[in-house]
C-alpha positions in Angstrom: 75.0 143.8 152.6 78.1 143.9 150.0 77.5 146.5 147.3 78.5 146.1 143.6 81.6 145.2 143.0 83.0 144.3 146.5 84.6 141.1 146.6 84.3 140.3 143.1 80.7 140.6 143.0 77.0 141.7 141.6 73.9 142.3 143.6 71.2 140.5 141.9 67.4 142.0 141.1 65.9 140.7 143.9 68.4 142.6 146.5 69.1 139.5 148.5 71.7 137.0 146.9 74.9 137.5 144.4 76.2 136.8 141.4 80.1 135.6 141.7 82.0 136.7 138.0 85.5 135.4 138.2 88.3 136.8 135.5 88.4 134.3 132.6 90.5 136.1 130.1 89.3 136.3 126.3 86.6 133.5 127.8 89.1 131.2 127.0 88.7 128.2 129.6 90.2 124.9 130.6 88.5 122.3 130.8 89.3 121.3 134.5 88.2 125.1 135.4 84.7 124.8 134.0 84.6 121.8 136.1 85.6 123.3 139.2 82.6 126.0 138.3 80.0 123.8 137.8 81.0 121.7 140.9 81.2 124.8 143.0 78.0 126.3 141.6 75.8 123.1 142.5 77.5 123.0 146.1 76.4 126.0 147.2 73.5 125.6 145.5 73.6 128.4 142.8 70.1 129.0 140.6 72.5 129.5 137.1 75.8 129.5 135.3 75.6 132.4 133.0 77.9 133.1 130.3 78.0 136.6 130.2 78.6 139.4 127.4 82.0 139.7 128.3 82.8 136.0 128.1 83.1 135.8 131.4 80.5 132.5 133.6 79.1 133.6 136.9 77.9 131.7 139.2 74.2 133.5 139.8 71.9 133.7 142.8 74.8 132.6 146.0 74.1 134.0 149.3 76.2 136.7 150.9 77.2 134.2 153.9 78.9 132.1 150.9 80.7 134.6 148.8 83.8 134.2 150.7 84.4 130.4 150.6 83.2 130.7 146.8 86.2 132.8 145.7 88.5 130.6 148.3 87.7 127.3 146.8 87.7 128.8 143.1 91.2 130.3 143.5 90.2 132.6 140.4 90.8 136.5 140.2 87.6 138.7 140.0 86.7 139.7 136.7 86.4 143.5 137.0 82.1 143.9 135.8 81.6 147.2 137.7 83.3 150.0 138.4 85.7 153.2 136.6 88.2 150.3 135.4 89.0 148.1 132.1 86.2 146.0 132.7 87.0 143.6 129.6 88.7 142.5 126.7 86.6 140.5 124.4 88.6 138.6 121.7 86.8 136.4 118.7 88.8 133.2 117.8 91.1 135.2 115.2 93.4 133.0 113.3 93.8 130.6 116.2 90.5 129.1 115.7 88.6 130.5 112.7 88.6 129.7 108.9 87.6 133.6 108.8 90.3 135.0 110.7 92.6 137.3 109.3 94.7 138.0 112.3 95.9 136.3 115.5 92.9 138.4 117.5 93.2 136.0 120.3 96.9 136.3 120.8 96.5 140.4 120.7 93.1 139.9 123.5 95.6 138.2 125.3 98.4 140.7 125.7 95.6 143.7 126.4 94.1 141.8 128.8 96.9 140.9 130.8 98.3 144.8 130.9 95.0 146.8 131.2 92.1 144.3 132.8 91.0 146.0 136.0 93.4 149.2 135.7 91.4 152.0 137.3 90.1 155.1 134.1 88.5 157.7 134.3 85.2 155.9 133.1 84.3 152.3 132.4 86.2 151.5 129.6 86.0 148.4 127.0 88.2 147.0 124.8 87.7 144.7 121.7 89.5 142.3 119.1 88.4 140.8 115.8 90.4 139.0 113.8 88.5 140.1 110.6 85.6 142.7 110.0 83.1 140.9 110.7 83.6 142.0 113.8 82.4 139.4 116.5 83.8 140.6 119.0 81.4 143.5 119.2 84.9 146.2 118.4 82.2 148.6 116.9 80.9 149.4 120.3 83.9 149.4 122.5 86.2 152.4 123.6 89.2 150.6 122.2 88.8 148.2 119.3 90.6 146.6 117.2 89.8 145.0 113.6 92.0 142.2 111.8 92.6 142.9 108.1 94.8 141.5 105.2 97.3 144.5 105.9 97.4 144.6 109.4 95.3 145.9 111.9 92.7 148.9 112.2 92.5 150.6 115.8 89.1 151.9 116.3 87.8 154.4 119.3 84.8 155.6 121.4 82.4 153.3 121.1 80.0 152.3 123.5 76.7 150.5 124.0 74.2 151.7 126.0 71.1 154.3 126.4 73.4 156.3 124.1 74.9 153.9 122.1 78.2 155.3 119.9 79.3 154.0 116.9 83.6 153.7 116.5 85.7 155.8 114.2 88.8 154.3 112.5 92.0 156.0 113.7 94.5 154.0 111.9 94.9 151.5 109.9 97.3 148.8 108.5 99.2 148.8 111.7 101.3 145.8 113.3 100.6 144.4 116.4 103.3 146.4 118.2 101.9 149.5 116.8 98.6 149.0 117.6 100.1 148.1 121.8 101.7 151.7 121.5 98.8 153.2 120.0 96.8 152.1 123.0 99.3 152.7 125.3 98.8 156.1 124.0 95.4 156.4 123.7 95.3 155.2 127.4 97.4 157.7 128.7 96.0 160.8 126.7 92.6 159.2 128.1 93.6 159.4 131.5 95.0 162.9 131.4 92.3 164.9 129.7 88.7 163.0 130.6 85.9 164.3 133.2 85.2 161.7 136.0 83.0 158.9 134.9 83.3 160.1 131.2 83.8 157.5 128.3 86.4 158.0 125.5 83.7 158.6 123.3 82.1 161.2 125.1 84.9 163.0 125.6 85.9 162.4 121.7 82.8 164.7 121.3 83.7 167.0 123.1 86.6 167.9 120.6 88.0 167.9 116.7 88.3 164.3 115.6 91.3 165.3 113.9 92.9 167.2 116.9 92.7 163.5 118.5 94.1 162.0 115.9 97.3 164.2 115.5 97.7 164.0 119.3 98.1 159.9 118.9 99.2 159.6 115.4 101.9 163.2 114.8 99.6 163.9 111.7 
């Protein structure tokens, strides 16, 4: 039997078949791959398409025999759902799309997704980007966010969801969007050096002065 995560997928509840999650970056999709989903889904008789929390659509309730020529006629990556990795970046329409947006969001999901998805941390790590704060794109509850104002951008840190869920605290603010891809870099790197196994920015965040952070990443 595969076990969580192993080629790309997730055991299911009732311990027998798979769900198949493949990378779809910001869940934005073309048409002709949704297509190629659905038609894959219905030949090898999956029970559900299910668009998932972190905008990605897996293909629920496949048998094990299956998974392989699943992934081989999909020709998609993995999107990374388990493991100490990035497992997403989640992106709201931002200026691309919405009347509301303030900043290009989608543009800046883009960019993180394509450096960090899938890059092995010390915990499971989340990132997040809203183009205004309303925040749809859940940033208040992700390691990394970031919020779209009129001035810029605001860089938000160790959130999480969760048994014990952590609000975000504000780091900077008023940034461009190649501060805010040095910030993180930053962050990143400072996160990989000094965190316990399996521990989340925000629990580690707790673990010291809020301000001590923020002079390490900011020179404050």
């Amino acid at each position: 039997m595969l076990q969580d995560g192993e080629k790309g997928v997730i055991i299911q509840r009732d311990k027998k078949t798979y769900a198949v999650a493949p990378h779809i970056p910001c869940g934005v999709v073309a048409p002709e791959t949704l297509r190629k989903l659905a038609d894959v889904a219905e030949r090898y008789g999956a029970q559900a398409l299910k668009v998932t929390s972190a905008s990605r659509i897996a293909i629920v309730g496949v048998d094990e025999k299956d998974v392989d020529a699943i992934w081989s006629e999909l020709g998609m990556s993995p999107g990374f759902a388990v493991g100490v990795c990035v497992r997403s970046v989640k992106a709201c329409p931002g200026t691309t799309f919405c009347k509301r947006g303030m900043q290009d969001s989608l543009s800046l999901g883009m960019k993180l997704d394509g450096k960090y998805h899938g890059m092995e941390m010390p915990g499971k790590f989340k990132m997040g980007v809203s183009g205004c704060p309303n925040q749809c794109a859940e940033t208040c509850i992700k390691d990394i966010g970031v919020v779209g104002s009129p001035k810029g951008w605001r860089v938000l840190v160790g959130g999480n969801g969760g048994a014990k869920a952590r609000l975000s605290r504000e780091l900077a603010k008023e940034l461009t969007e190649e501060q805010v891809l040095d910030l993180i870099e930053k962050i990143i790197a400072y996160y990989k050096a000094n965190a316990k196994p399996h521990q989340r920015l925000g629990a580690m965040l707790d673990k010291m002065e809020f301000d001590e952070f923020k002079s390490a990443m900011l020179g404050e």
